[in-house]
Steps between C-alpha positions, in 0.01 A plus 500: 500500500852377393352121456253669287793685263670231515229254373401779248848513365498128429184519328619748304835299401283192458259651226829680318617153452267317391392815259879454325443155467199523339608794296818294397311208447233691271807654283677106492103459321531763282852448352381123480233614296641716256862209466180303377325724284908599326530155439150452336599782303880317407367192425241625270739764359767173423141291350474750218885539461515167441219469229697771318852397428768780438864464469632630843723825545846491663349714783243235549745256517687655743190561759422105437879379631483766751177357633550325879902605474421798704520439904244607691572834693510452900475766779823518775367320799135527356507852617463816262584853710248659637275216470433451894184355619270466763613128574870647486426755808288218663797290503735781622259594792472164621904484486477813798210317698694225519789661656234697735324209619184549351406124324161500428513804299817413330339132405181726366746655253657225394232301399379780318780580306508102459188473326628801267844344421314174428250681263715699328822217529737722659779245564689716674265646684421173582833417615547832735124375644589142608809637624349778766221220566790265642611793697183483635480181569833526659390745721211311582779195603326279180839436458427186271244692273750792481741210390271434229417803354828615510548219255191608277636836471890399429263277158409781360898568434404896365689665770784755547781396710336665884196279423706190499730645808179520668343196451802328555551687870139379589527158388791456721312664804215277458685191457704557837148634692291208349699239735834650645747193488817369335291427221352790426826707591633278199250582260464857578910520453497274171223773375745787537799308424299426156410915443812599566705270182191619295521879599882473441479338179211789397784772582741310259273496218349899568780722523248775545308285756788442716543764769100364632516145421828538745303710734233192550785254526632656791179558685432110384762435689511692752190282583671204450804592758175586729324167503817328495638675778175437696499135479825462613448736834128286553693149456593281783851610523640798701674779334843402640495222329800532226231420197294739595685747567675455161168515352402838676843635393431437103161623553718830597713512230190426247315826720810692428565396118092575438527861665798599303318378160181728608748811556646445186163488308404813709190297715640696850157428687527150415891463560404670841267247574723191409828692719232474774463146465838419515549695742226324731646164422886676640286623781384149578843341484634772738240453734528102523905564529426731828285270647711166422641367819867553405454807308777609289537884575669506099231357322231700655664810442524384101186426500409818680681767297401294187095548609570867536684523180237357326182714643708828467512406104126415544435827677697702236335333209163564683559859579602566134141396364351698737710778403453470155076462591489758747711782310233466159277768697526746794546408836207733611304227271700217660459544815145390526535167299617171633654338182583102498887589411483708811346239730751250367803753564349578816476125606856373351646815744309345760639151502830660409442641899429205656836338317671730671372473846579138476894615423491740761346219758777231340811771558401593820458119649883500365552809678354411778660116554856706446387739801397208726841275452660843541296555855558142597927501455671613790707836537827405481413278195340814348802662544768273404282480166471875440924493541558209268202534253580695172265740287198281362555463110199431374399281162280635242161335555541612844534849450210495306301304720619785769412765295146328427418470903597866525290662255246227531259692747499809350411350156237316620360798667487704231337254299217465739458887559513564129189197468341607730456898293485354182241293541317572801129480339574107417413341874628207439873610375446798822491221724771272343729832590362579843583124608843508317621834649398376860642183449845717378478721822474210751808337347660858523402508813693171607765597364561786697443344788753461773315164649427160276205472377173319598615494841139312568603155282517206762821415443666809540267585843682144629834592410453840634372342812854268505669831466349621780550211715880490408531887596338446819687237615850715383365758747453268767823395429659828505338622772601126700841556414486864589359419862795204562754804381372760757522237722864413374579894548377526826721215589802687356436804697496297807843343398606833390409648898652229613848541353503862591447393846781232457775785325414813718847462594635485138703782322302742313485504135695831354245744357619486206404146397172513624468820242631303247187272543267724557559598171480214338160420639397791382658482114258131508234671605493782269594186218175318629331850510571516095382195442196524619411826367598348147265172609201743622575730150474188322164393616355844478559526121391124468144651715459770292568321190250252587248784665459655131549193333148402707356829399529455170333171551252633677376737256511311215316222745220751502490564128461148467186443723366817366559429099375104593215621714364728214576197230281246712212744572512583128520130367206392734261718369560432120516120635873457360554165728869415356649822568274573857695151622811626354510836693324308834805286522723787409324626852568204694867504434529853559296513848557174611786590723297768692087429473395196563143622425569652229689208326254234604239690317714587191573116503098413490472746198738340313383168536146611410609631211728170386172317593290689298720457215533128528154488528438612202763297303307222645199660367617558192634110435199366603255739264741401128178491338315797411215384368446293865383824657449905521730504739806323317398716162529831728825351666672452172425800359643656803767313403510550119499932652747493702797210293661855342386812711803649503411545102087537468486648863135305485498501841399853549211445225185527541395136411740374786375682777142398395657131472633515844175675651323186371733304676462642763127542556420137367774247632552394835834373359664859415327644861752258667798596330485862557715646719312808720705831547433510867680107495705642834143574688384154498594384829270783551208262442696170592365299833703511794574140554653500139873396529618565151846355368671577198744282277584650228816410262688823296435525084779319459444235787853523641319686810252380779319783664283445835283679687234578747226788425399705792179355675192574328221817627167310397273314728678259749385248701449659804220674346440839237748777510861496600655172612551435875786634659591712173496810640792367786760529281594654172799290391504343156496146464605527136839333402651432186799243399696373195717280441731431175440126349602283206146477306653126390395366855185604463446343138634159658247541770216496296644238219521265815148626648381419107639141498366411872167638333554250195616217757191572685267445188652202424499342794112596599398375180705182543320498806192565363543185248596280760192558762282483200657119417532384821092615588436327196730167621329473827166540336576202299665296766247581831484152580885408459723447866722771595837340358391540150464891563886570627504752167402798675705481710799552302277813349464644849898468546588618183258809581650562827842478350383774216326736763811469667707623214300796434435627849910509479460665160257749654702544823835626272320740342362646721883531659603642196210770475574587912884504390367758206265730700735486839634849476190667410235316715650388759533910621171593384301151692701647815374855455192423519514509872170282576416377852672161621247347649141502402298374798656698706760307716527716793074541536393404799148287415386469815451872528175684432454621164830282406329284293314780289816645466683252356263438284500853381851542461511166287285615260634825434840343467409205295381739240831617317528421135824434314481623119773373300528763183768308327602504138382223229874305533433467876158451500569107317642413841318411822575808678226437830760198593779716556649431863525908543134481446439243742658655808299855438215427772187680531404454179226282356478560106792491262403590129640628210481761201658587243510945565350730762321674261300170348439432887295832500346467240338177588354673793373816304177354410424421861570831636329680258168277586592577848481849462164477304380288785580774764324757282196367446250456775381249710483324792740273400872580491658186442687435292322253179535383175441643157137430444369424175362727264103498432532427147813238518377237298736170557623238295540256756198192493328458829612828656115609534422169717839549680406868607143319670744313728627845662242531774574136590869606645562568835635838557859510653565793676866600389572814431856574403789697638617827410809379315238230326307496207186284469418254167157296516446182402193563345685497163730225540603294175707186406545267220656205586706187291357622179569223328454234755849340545531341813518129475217289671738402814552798539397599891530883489286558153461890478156524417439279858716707684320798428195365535560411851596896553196584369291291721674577796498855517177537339249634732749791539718592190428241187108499395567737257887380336456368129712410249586216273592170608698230264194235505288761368676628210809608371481882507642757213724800505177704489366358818817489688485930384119480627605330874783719548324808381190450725698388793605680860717215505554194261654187624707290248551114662650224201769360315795701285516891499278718513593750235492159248103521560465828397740654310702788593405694242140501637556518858701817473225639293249494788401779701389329823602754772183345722703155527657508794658197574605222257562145674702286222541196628703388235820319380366163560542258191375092430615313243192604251551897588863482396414313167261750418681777603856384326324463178356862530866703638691334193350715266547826720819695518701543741396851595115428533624155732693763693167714544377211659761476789347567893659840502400655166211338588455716793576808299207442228328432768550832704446680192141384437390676856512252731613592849658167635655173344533159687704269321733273465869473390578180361325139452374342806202178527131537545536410855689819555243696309240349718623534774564902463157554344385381818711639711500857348116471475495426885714794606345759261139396518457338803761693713483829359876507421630753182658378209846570638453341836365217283792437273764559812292202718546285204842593505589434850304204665752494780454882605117407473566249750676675744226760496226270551689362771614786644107618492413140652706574809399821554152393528633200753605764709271788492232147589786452831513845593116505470502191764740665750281786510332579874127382465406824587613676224396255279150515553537896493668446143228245371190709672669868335579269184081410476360793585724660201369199266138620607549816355724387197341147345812485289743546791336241639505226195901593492509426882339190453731347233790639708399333784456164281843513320647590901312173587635330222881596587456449825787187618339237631642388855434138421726529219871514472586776320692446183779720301395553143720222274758622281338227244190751503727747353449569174783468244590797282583385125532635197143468408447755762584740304368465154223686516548873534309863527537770230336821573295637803528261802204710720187349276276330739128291430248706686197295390 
């Protein structure tokens, strides 16, 4: 029904439009007409005048001179009042669509009211038109077409001074969006710097113009200081370098001259919003002078009192607009409306709070490094300094930076209360205070304290531990030298016997002495007595002090967890991801110390919410264009909605939640990014062989956090319901660590891990060149002797010599990133508290049911997974070789992800066709793949002939585990070296290598794979969309990156939540692929080449719907490609292994070794024990063993190929038996682990 209004309406606006014109064009005809018919009439009139001759009249004469002297009569600004029209509104009520998001309509009314202004020549009109259609076209990011029709409307130069502040402002926004570098910067700044002289030299020349031709010179540049400002903070140089920091200091000074010409001219709402800008830019400088290495305690607390100084004058230039807004009616009227002055009051009071939380945090660390050299002097040094120190005389700054700490907390509370009334019906602004008020009552809460802080940090656990030690080895001290002085008293006493003995016969002592010393004894005693009772009065006051001192703590402790607890609850459901992290760390500082759980969980939460937002930053580079897609036109006009909320509030609009819905419903990309409300029940669902790590790094990545979730309540491999041995014990395996560290040594790390990446390149494809000259030199010289071919040689040395250098290279790094992630994984990798030996070293084989046993236990041990959740700095490094990772046994799959949350929702789709499974009925509960619908029609050529080939397979009975999930390979796709690259020596050509997997496992997996091979064609971006689309999972196997084959803009565009695994065997380049693809990355920026990079690879990747990734890192050789297509397609097709045991056996040949080994002995001597066994029994074991096999034809096929792989392990006594070699063990390198597993590691082929 509304589509219908709406469509009526237009109609209706339509025909009104074109009846004017016509009207107005039928009028033009008429005056035309009767100018023609007047001058007929003249010019016949002046014919007969001139036939009669008179002598002319002085009035006549006068008319005659006066005759073309007259000027012509124009309108002001081609407007008469009251004259508005319907292209006038038209233009107006596009104007508000714009700003509400709503671009189709608003180009309907434009055009319009274009045709009209053209008809009826309406320049300025016209004008006003072109200018709200580059608005548009901004808003559409047609940042060059805004560009130009910014420059069609400034022609028409009939304009009042806002129309050319306008134009001006968007010309300058478009220039920088268009292409944001130093050139553009320049230009955008030269445009201003132009509009300002011109605007100035207006004001000269119009007295009565001045006071708003001055008003657009300081917003002008106020934009200017902005961009400038910008590209000085984004340049390559830190912001203690002395430039810079010179630089940021004028921009200050130009902030404050600006808001002090705005107050004078009486603009207070935009002199509010300039103070605030200068006062973020003093906020900055304070915050980089706290975190500098040797912080100077005077400069932060300028900068600090200055910030405050400045957002106070904000805040009181804010609150006096709203004032003067709010007081124009009742407040019985007010109290229902939400008004933009109040929003931006509301806001500025807001950040105003969080200012001074970060003075109250600043002052007490000051506070708090005074207590602890206080605690750490010794007594009599305390005292000698209370005698000889005089009254503190404090400077000025300092007593106003101690009066600022004092009243800091109560400020900033009052702030946040008073938000959180006024404007408690805005969500957004309700959570913003929620988050700041906990945020205030946690650091309250520390500073009340009688303890230190963050008692849980690694570092201070290991000094506390040295503490320890040191006290308890004082107190075996003291009590060792208060053992040899009993012993030295007894001795005494037995001297002391002894001498009476010897001097019975001595005089007596008078009594009168001996009273004298009996009362001196007991004037010490009573002395001792004193001082003791003034020790033990002391250290009571000091207890009690520090007993309320803790209860203080205490409950502001629980006004914290309850204010943050309320904030994160309230910011999940309205999907507020930036402040839901916020408060989530908040959490994890505050209950750290004391729940483990609790913390580990609140740790998971924020990451999946910093996830979710890089996501879609990545998301949002890679869709610039929107004209590419729906989903990048929705995404920037989600965007365009929310750039000035605080203002429109068009996030509570109706158009917005309709936007998002759409989202939503339609996109697999936005599904991922959302962050559930019940994120702290998903271990609820999680198997339990998942062994889930966290490394996460603090907003301001001067803090490593680690942890380890509690084990997961889903399925485990034991079987369904609760894992084995669960129910034996209830304590929590959850642990949480952090460490403080210097973010610098992490940005070294992965500058060197970026230039071994670059040596590695160029040394492959120097490589590459080489093989491919010296197959073409022995082509060409067959027949030659062998001295003539002493060349390669000298290749082979100089290769060994270069593989050399960068296993070194790899080796150092991968020091440095242990050195990095010591104090955080190194804890967690021994928490984990797996079994030592797997095969069970103290099993006795020879036993009955040993064997069986072992077995049993092996499996269910070898079945823990190890999920790496790190963040996107970390996840650039090879994390699965870390040493700490190494030594955690038990475990056979290492992956990685990049949040908890994404890691459930990969497995959402599976569970719910799970449940749907259960439901229906049927004889079969197993577990299957998606089936096709009836009327899926494909796109795919030869799919109908490939589907005849499906009774040809044999079935393989597999069914999955409980902790599994099951993909077919009925639906299998690939495309491989697209554009044919290899060179004709070369031995491991893609398309061959796959070819060979296809023919060897095709009675059982491959009949029905198909896909596009190189010698076939080249395929387009609309069949890579049509592989991947119609795919359970697509396999990617030739030269160069993946995401340079199809673009990222159309990969993270697909919805393919039915792909679940995505082989890209990739990274591999020849000396034609690197041609091709240099030519094609110079003309791409440098954002869309860092789309292309493994991990944001990975990223678009998981947002499309696909469940698991298998790629690689950096550039390796075909060989290596080859050689892990085959191997990965022999362990997941041929020997049932998952996609995380499949990626971990790649990764560690030598543990694959031992195991095979390990399994090959076991079998030697279950085959001895079998031949020590009494005849007898044996023949009552192998006549029970076929009579069982009678009854049980499968039993009896297993027994058979039992008994032939017992035959086959079976020594042979002619034979000396030999020790396995350690030639035949297999060499770990760096290629080992290239390729690596995002996403679920529990997918396994069924069929």
């Amino acid at each position: 029904m509304l589509f219908f209004n709406d469509l009526r309406y237009h109609i209706i606006i339509y025909l009104r439009s074109r009846d004017e014109i016509a009207n107005w064009k039928e009028k033009q005809l008429q005056v035309a007409q009767e100018e023609q018919r007047v001058k007929e009439t003249l010019a016949s009139k002046n014919a007969e005048a001139m036939s009669r001759p008179k002598a002319p009249a002085k009035s006549d004469l006068a008319q005659e001179d006066a005759k073309g002297v007259l000027p012509q009569v124009e309108l002001h600004l081609g407007k008469v009042l009251g004259s508005i029209s319907f292209r006038d509104l038209w233009t107006d009520t596009a104007e508000v669509l714009i700003r509400q998001g709503q671009y189709q309509r608003a180009r309907e009314y434009l055009t319009e009211a274009h045709v009209a202004a053209e008809a009826f020549s309406d320049s300025a009109l016209q004008s006003k038109i072109y200018l709200q259609l580059a608005r548009l076209a901004f808003c559409e990011a047609q940042y060059g077409q805004a560009i130009v029709l910014c420059h069609k409307a400034q022609e028409v130069k009939e304009a009042d001074e806002k129309f050319w502040y306008e134009t001006i402002m968007l010309l300058a926004k478009a220039t920088l969006k268009e292409e944001y570098s130093i050139k553009s910067v320049r230009k955008a700044k030269k445009i201003l710097v132009y509009a300002i002289n011109e605007f100035s030299s207006y004001a000269d020349e119009n007295v009565n113009r001045q006071n708003s031709a001055r008003f657009y010179c300081s917003k002008l540049e106020t934009m200017l200081v902005k961009i400038h400002t910008k590209s000085i903070l984004q340049g390559p140089r830190e912001l203690n370098d002395p430039q810079v920091l010179n630089a940021v200091l004028q921009s200050c000074e130009r902030y404050e001259a600006v808001a002090e010409r705005l107050v004078l001219l009486r603009r207070w709402r935009d002199a509010a919003a300039v103070t605030v800008e200068h006062g973020r830019l003093l906020r900055l400088l304070a915050t980089q002078a706290a975190a500098a290495e040797a912080s100077d305690k005077e400069l932060r607390r300028v900068y600090y009192m200055q910030t405050v100084n400045a957002m106070k004058q904000a805040a009181t230039l804010a609150e006096k607009v709203y004032v003067d807004v709010h007081t124009l009616s009742s407040l019985a009227e007010m109290q229902m409306v939400s008004t933009p002055v109040q929003r931006e009051f509301a806001s500025l009071n807001i950040e105003l709070g969080e200012l001074l939380t970060e003075v109250l945090i600043s002052g007490g660390d000051e506070q708090r490094q005074r207590q602890h050299i206080e605690e750490r002097k010794a007594s009599i040094t305390r005292l000698v300094e209370e005698y000889v120190s005089e009254s503190p005389v404090f400077q000025d700054k300092e007593r106003q930076w101690m009066d600022l700490c004092r009243i800091a907390g109560d400020e900033a509370s009052a702030l946040f209360l008073s938000v959180h009334s006024l404007c408690h019906r805005i969500p957004k602004l309700k959570a913003r205070s929620l988050v700041g008020l906990g945020r205030l009552l946690r650091v309250v809460s520390e500073h009340h304290g009688s303890d230190q802080p963050s008692q849980w940090i690694v570092y201070v656990v290991e000094q506390l531990k040295l503490q320890l030690a040191a006290e308890e080895a004082e107190a075996e001290r003291a009590a060792a030298a208060e053992k040899a002085a009993l012993q030295m008293l007894e001795e005494d006493e037995k001297d002391v016997e002894g001498e009476k003995d010897a001097n019975a016969n001595q005089e007596i002592q008078p009594d009168a002495e001996l009273a004298a010393e009996d009362d001196a004894d007991d004037d010490e005693e009573m002395e001792m007595d004193e001082v003791q009772m003034r020790k033990r009065a002391k250290y009571i006051k000091t207890i009690k002090e520090k007993w309320r001192q803790h209860e203080r703590s205490k409950y502001f402790f629980m006004c914290a967890s309850e204010c943050l607890g309320q904030a994160i609850n309230f910011c999940l459901k309205n999907q507020f991801l930036d402040l839901a992290g916020k408060a989530a760390l908040e959490m994890v500082v505050l209950t750290g110390q004391y729940d483990s759980t609790g913390a580990s969980m609140m740790l998971s939460l924020y990451q999946s919410c910093q996830a979710s937002l890089t996501l879609e930053n990545v998301l949002t580079k890679s869709q610039t264009d929107p004209m590419t897609s729906q989903l990048a036109a929705l995404l920037h006009q989600r965007r365009h909605l929310l750039c000035d909320d605080i203002t429109t509030n068009l996030s509570n609009s109706r158009i917005f939640k309709d936007l998002v819905t759409t989202l939503h419903t339609d996109w697999q990309a936005w599904k991922k990014m959302e962050v559930p409300i019940n994120h702290l029940d998903i271990l609820k669902d999680t198997p339990a062989n998942y062994n889930i790590i966290i490394l996460q790094h603090s907003p301001d990545k001067t803090f490593l956090y680690g942890a380890i979730l509690e084990k997961g309540k889903g399925a485990s491999p034991s079987g369904p319901g609760k894992p084995k041995g669960g129910d034996k014990t209830n304590a929590s395996r959850a642990q949480i660590f952090g460490v403080a560290t210097n973010f610098r040594v992490l940005l070294e790390l992965q500058a060197r891990l970026k230039a071994y990446q670059k040596q590695q390149q160029t040394v492959l494809l120097k490589r590459e060149y080489q093989r491919m000259q010296a197959a073409q030199r022995e082509k060409m010289l067959e027949s030659l002797e062998e001295d003539y071919k002493t060349e390669g040689k000298e290749f082979s040395e100089e290769a060994k010599f270069e593989e050399a250098e960068l296993e070194e290279e790899f080796e150092e790094i991968l020091r440095w990133m242990n050195f990095y992630l010591r104090p955080v994984l190194e804890p967690i990798c021994q928490s984990l508290g797996l079994s030592a030996n797997l095969l069970g070293s103290n099993l006795n084989i020879a036993e009955p049911g040993a064997k069986d046993k072992a077995t049993k236990d092996h499996i269910t041990q070898q079945n823990e997974c190890i999920i790496l959740l790190a963040d996107p700095y970390l996840m650039q490094l090879p994390l699965e070789a870390s040493m700490y990772l190494e030594k955690v046994e038990g475990v056979n799959s290492v992956s990685r992800d990049f949040s908890l949350q994404l890691l459930h929702n990969r497995a959402q789709d599976d569970r719910q066709t799970e449940t749907d499974a259960k439901d229906a009925k049927g004889a079969d509960a197993k577990k299957k793949a998606p089936k096709e619908p009836a009327n899926f029609v494909t796109r795919i050529p030869g799919l109908r002939e490939a589907k005849q080939k499906q009774n040809k397979i044999i079935p393989l009975d597999r069914p999955p585990q409980a902790w599994q999930l099951a993909v077919n390979t009925n639906d299998f796709r690939f495309i491989v070296d697209p554009y044919l690259e290899c060179a004709e020596t070369e031995p491991n050509k893609p398309i061959n290598e796959l070819n060979k997997v296809l023919e060897k496992y095709e009675q059982q997996f491959t009949p029905r794979w198909l896909g596009v091979p190189g010698d076939d064609h080249t395929p387009s971006v609309g069949e890579w969309e049509i592989y991947l689309t119609e795919s359970t999972s697509f396999i990617f196997f030739g030269m160069e990156r993946l995401l340079a084959y199809i673009p990222p803009h159309k990969i993270s565009a697909l919805n393919i939540p039915d792909c679940n695994i995505l082989f890209s065997f990739d990274l591999a380049e020849t000396a034609k692929s690197f041609q091709r693809q240099s030519k094609l990355d110079v003309l791409k920026t440098p954002q869309a080449l860092g789309l292309e990079s493994p991990v944001e690879s990975a990223m678009l990747s998981s947002l499309t719907g696909i469940k698991c990734l298998i790629s690689n890192q950096w550039n390796c050789t075909l060989a290596e490609n080859a050689s892990r297509l085959h191997t990965s397609m022999s362990y997941i097709l041929q020997k049932g292994k998952t996609t995380g045991q499949t990626v971990y056996m790649l990764q560690n040949p030598v543990k694959v070794y031992e195991e095979e080994q390990a399994a090959q002995k076991m079998l030697e001597a279950a085959a001895a024990a079998k031949e020590t066994e009494p005849a007898k029994d044996r023949r009552k074991s192998v006549a029970s063993t076929k009579g069982e096999n009678k009854s049980d034809p499968k039993m009896a096929e297993s027994t058979d190929g039992n008994k032939g792989q017992a035959k086959a392990g079976e020594p042979d006594p002619d034979k000396d038996q030999e020790e396995p070699k350690d030639s035949d063990m297999p060499v770990v390198t760096r290629a080992a682990f290239n390729m690596v597993c995002y996403g679920m590691p529990n997918l396994i082929i069924t069929q």
